[in-house]
N, C-alpha and C positions, 0 to 999 in steps of 0.2 A: 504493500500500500504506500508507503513512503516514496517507492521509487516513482511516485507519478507526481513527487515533490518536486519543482526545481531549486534551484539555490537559492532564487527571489522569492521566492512561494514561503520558503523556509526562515528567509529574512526577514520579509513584511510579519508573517506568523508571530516572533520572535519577539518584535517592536511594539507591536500589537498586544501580546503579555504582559511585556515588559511598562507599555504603557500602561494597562488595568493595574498591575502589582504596585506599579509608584504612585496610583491615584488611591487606591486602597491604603497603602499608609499616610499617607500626607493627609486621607479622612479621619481616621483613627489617631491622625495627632492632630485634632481639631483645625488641620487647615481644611475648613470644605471649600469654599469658595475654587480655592487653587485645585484639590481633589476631581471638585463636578468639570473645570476645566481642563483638566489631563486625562478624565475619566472621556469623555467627548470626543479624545483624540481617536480612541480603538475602532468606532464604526467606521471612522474615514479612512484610517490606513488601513483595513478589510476592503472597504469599499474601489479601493487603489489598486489592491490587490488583485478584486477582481476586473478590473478596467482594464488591468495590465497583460490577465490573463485574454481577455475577449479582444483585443489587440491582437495580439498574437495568434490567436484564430484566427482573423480575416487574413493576415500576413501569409497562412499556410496553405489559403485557400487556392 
């Protein structure tokens, strides 16, 4: 299953965790404001992600 990952696939993934895990703390140390604002980031860089992949499909066609 993995092997249908590419390297960017893997990277946006990555960023996108990595963004919810530093919104989750920064909640839990009463920064919301800053938290709901980092927390915000994860749909868009999924949503990149897939843009990036549907790109690349018309490119194969």
């Amino acid at each position: 299953m993995l092997k249908k990952f590419t390297l960017s696939d893997k990277f946006l993934f990555i960023a996108a965790l990595l963004s919810l895990i530093f919104s989750e703390i920064l909640f839990f140390q009463g920064f919301k404001q800053e938290a709901t604002f980092i927390g915000i980031w994860v749909p868009s860089i999924l949503a990149f992600g897939i843009y990036l992949k549907l790109i690349q499909g018309k490119n194969n066609d």
